[in-house]
C-alpha positions as CSV (number, residue, x, y, z in Angstrom):
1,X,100.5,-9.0,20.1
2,X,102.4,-12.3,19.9
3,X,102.2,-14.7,16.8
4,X,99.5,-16.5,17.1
5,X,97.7,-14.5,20.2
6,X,94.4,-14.2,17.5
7,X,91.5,-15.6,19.4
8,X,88.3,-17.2,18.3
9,X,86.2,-13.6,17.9
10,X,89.4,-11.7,16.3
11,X,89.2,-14.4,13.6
12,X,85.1,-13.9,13.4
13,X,85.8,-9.9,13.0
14,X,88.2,-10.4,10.4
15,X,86.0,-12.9,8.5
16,X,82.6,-10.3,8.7
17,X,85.4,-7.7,7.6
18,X,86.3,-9.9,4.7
19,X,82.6,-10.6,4.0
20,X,82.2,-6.3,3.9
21,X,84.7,-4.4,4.3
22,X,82.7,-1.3,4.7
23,X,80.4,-2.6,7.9
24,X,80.1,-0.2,10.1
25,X,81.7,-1.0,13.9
26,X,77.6,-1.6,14.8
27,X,77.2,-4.0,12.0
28,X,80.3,-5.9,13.1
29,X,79.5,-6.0,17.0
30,X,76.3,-7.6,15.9
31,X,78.0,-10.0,13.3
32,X,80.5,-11.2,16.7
33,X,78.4,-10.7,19.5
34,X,80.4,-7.7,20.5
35,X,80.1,-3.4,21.7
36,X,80.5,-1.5,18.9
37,X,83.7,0.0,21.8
38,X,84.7,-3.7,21.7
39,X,85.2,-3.7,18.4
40,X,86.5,-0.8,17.6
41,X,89.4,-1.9,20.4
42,X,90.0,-5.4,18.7
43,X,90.6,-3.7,15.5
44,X,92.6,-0.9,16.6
45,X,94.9,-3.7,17.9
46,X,95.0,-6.1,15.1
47,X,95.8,-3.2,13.2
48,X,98.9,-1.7,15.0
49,X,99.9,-5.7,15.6
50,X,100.1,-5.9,11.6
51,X,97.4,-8.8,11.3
52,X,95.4,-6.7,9.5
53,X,98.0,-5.1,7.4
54,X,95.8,-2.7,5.2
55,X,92.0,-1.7,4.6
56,X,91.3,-2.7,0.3
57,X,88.6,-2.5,-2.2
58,X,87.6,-5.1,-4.9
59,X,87.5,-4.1,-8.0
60,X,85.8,-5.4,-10.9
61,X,88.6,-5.5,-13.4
62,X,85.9,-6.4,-16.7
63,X,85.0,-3.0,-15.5
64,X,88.0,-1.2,-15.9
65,X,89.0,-2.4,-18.9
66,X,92.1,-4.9,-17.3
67,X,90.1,-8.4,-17.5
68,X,92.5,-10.8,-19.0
69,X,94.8,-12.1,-16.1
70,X,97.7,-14.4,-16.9
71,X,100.4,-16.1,-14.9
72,X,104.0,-15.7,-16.4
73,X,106.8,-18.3,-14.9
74,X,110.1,-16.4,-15.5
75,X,113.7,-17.9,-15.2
76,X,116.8,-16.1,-14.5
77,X,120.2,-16.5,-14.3
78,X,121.6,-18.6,-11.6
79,X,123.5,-15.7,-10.1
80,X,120.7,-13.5,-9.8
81,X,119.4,-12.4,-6.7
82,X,116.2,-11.9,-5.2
83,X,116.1,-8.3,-5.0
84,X,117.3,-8.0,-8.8
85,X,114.3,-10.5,-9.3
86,X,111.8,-8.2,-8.0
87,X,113.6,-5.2,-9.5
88,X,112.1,-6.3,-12.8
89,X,109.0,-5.9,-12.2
90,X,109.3,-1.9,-10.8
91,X,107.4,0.5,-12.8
92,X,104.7,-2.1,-14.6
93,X,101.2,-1.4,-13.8
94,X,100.2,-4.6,-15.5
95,X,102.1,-6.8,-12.1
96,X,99.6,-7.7,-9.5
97,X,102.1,-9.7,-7.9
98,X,105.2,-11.2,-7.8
99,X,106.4,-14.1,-6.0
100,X,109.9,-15.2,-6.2
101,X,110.6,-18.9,-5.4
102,X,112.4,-21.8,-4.7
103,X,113.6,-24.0,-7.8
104,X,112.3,-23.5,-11.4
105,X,111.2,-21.0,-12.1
106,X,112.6,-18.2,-10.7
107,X,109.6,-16.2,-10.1
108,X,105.2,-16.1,-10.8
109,X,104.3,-13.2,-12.1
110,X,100.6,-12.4,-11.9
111,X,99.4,-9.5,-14.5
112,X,96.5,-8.3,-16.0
113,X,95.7,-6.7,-19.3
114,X,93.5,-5.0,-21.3
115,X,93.8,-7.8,-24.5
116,X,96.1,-10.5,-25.7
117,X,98.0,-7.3,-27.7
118,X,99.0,-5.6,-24.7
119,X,99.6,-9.3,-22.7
120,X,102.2,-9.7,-25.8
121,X,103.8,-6.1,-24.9
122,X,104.1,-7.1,-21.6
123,X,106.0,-10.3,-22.3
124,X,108.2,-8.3,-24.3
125,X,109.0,-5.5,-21.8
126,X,109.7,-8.3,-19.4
127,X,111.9,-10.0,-22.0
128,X,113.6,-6.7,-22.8
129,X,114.6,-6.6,-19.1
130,X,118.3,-8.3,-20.5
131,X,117.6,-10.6,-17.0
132,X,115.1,-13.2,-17.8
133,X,116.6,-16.2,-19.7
134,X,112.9,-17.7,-20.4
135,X,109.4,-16.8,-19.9
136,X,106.3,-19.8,-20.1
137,X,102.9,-17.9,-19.6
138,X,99.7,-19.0,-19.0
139,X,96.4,-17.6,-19.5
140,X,93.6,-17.6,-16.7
141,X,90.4,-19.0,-17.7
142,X,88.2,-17.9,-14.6
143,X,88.9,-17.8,-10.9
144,X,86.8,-18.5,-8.0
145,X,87.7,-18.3,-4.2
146,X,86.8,-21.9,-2.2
């Protein structure tokens, strides 16, 4: 599959897939105005094409006891590399995500904790890393998808 060979019904599957993920092929066929054997084939090749990358859940996080989410800007060195960058963050269950990036800072960190105590621990494990040179984090107040 070439980059950007998606058609009009791949993009409807994938947006009744994001809408529920566990729909059966029927339920999507009938979502797109497909066979439950077209289906099945349009997701068999978005999959193996890597536009759909992975199957997920959605977790609520209050739930499990992780709902205090937090951005942290860090700023390195100027001679560190990307891959150190990332490096950092190996081994922390509190990273989500990372994203390194152009110009200041260095790198977003999105975690998520069980309080402001263990937020504080985190910090400090990053700090402890001997490669940040600053941290700035910033506390999320609620989310919401557009």
């Amino acid at each position: 599959m070439t980059e950007g060979s998606v058609d009009v019904l791949d993009r409807r599957l994938i947006e009744a897939l994001r809408n529920d993920g566990r729909a059966t092929l029927a339920e999507l066929g009938a979502a797109v105005g497909l066979s439950v054997s077209a289906v099945k084939r349009r997701l068999d090749r978005l999959t193996a094409s890597g536009v759909i990358s992975r199957f997920t859940i959605e977790v609520d996080e209050r739930r499990m006891g992780t709902s205090i989410e937090a951005f942290s800007l860090l700023t390195f060195a100027g001679d560190t590399a990307v891959a150190d960058i990332k490096g950092v963050v190996n081994g922390m269950p509190e990273v989500v995500t990372i994203f390194t990036t152009a110009g200041d800072p260095d790198a977003i960190v999105l975690l998520r904790v069980q309080d402001v105590d263990h937020l504080t621990r985190t910090i400090d494990r990053l700090r402890r890393s001997g490669r940040i040179t600053g941290t700035k984090t910033l506390l999320v107040l609620d989310r919401s998808s557009p």
